[in-house]
Phi, psi and omega in degrees: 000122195292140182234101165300127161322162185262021183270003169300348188307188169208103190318075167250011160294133190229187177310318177285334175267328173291298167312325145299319181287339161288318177307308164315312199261341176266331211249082164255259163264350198311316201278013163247020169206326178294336166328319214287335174272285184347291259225321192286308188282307191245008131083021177191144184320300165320276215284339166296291163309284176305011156281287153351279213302317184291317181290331151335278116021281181280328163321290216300280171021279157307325204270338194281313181279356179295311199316337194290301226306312185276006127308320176290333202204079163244101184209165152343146178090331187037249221288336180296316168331275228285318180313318177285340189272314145237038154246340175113179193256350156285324196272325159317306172296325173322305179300326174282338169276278179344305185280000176287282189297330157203355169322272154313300197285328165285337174296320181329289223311290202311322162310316161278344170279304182303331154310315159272012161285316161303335159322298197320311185306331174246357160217092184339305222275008182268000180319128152329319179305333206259116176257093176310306200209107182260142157213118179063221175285011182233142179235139174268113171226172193302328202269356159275354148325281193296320202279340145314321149339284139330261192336316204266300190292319182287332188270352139318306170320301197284340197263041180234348182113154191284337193289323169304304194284327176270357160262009136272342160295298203304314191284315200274318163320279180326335176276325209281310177304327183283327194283347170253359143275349167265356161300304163307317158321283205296293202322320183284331169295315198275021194284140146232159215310336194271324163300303165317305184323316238255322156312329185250005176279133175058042193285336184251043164251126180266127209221135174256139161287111177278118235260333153326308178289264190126024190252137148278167188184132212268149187232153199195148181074247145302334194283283190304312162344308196289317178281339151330302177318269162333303174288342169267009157294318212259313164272013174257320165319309162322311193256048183237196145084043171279328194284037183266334196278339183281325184306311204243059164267000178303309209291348209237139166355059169100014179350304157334350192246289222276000182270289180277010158276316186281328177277348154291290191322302212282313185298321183286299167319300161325295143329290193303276188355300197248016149290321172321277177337290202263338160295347156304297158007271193256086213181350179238309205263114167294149181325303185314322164284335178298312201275299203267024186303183203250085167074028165080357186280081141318299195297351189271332173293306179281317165308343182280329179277340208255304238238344213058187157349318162302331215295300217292312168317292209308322199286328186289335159278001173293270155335297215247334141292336182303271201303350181268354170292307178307298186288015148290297177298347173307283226284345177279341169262356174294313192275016169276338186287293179296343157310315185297301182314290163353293213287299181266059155079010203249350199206180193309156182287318196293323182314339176286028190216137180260134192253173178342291181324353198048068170218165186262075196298306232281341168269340178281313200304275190344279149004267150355308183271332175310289239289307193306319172320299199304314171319297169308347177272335162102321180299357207296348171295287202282003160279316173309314189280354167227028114353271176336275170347292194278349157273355149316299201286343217245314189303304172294302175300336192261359175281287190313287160025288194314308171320314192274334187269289196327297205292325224253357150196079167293001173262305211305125201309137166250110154295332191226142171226154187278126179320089182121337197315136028247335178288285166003288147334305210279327201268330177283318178294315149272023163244346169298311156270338132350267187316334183256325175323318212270324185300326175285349182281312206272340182232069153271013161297284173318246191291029130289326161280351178271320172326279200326315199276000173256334173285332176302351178281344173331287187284350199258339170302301133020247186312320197280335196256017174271297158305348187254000000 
């Protein structure tokens, strides 16, 4: 393998290829399925929507304050760059394990599952269900197959050079956005008055769904707090991975511009999508169907009310482009982070290498093979939920950055300043630990381990910088 300088990269990213690739990489299956807990935990139109709206909120926010930092620093690597810069270079590795080990790879994983589970719907025998190969406690089933499959083909695409992989972002974003948009459409024609009415009545009582029972039962206090939690795990989960466009700024156009303009652009274009969506939700779907959905495929309940018996095809091919969009865009900004680590000593030395192609292949593969592990653990439910968390904690320190860089290089050129700056920010940084605070009382089986697996990188930085 031919070994490249790391100025090798090659611009071939223009504004548009940045804005897809954000658009891409947050819209994978969450906004056709997490409604449906969301609606379990807090039981009303008012509390589902203002869920939305906050994450929303706060996306667009964070992705808007990026724009300073990622002005200050447009090369490879992004959001790791800026962590390392003002924080030093362990809390930069923390972030680079952590996204190694279950940020990035598990979302791949998870993504890839979800791409064949949906498979399953035009061809049965790709079912989680059709169980291949067993030993002992572990089962091998199909739809863990295909999505190794898929990993293993996007991540061929992309170590062939960026130029394959971003007119594939680009084409399969642009179907996806027209095609959910075109849901949200027929969804609002086919709307009746009486399913809305009957959703918004009594819009702010907040009620947990017994999912044994079939009883709603009303909630208040520690009870809502806990729920609140809970459901915005599933909508932040949704709304995550815009900061892939930061990854790949050695690749893109004029970066100092074309970096913070595609995470504003891209981050807004979503955000709107996807309060549109669940206000279609519900404008089609009685609450009660939102909640008791089929494995949570809200969007397949509703399309079955807009479209009939097709419906459930149109959403699954729907489906199945989102995420293979999506995990394209994972996976070509994810190995640009262990190249940048790399570079500086943080990760295997061959990640420091660009192959003909000027791409960090030798970082896709890796990448890859992780992705795959994860796929085979099967876990890939409870990696989601504490994801979050540790990517929540990563989103705020690198927010907090802005503050500590200001103080820690008051020279160094900003083309861009952060929107709001002091406030803004500052309103993202404490609803931010808000939000993760509430998260460790209430799910701290799930996110005390995503905490734990990101402090462990802690002795192996250690250890590993012991050996150099």
């Amino acid at each position: 393998m031919e070994e490249n300088k790391p100025e090798d990269f090659k611009r071939e990213l223009g504004l548009l290829d940045g804005t897809m690739l954000v658009v891409g990489s947050m819209i994978g299956s969450g906004i056709f399925i997490v409604s449906s807990d969301m609606v379990r935990q807090l039981g009303s139109a008012g509390w589902l929507i203002a869920m939305w709206v906050l994450t929303g909120v706060i996306t667009v926010i964070a992705a808007v304050s990026y724009g300073e930092l990622s002005a200050m620093f447009p090369k490879a690597g992004g959001q790791y760059v800026y962590i390392k810069e003002a924080y030093g270079k362990l809390v930069g590795f923390l972030y680079g394990w952590s996204f190694f080990a279950v940020i990035q790879t598990g979302t791949i994983a998870a993504v890839g599952v979800a791409f064949a589970k949906f498979s399953a719907y035009l061809y049965a025998p790709l079912s989680d269900k059709n169980i291949l190969y067993e030993i002992g406690s572990f089962k091998l089933n199909a739809a863990q197959v295909l999505s190794i499959i898929t990993i293993i083909f996007l991540s061929y695409i992309n170590s062939r050079g960026v130029k394959n992989s971003k007119i594939l972002q680009t084409v399969l974003t642009l179907i996806k956005i027209v095609s959910l948009a075109g849901l949200i459409i027929f969804g609002f024609m086919a709307a009746k008055a009486q399913v809305w009415d009957a959703n918004w009545t009594n819009a702010w009582a907040s009620q947990s769904f017994n999912v044994e029972t079939g009883n709603w039962l009303p909630i208040s206090g520690m009870a809502l707090i806990s729920a609140i939690s809970a459901a915005l795990v599933g909508s932040l989960f949704s709304s995550g991975a815009w900061e892939g466009v930061t990854f790949i700024a050695g690749e893109i156009k004029n970066p100092k511009r074309n970096v913070g303009l595609s995470l504003f652009l891209g981050t807004v274009i979503v955000c709107v999508i996807y309060v549109l969506a669940n206000l279609m939700y519900l404008a089609v779907v009685p609450m009660q169907g939102i909640a008791t959905a089929e494995s949570d495929r809200v969007a397949v309940v509703a399309s079955q009310y807009i479209f009939g018996p097709i419906g459930t095809f149109l959403i699954a091919v729907m489906i199945m482009i989102s995420t293979f969009a999506c995990n394209n865009g994972m996976i070509m900004a994810g190995a640009r982070v262990y190249y940048t680590m790399a570079q500086d000593g943080l990760f295997f030395k061959k990640a420091a290498q660009l192959n003909k192609a000027s791409v960090p292949a030798w970082s896709i593969w890796v990448q890859c093979l992780w992705a795959s592990v994860l796929c085979l653990t099967g876990k890939y439910g409870d990696l989601l939920d504490f994801v979050v968390i540790v990517v929540l904690i990563f989103y705020m320190l690198t927010i907090l950055g802005i503050f500590i860089l200001r103080r820690k290089l008051p020279n160094l050129e900003r083309p861009y300043r952060a929107f709001g700056y002091p406030f803004l920010p500052g309103f993202y940084i404490v609803v931010s630990t808000a939000i993760c605070i509430a998260l460790l009382v209430v799910k701290t089986s799930t996110c005390g381990w995503g905490v734990l697996i990101m402090l462990a990188g802690i002795p192996i930085y250690y250890l590993t910088k012991a050996k150099e």
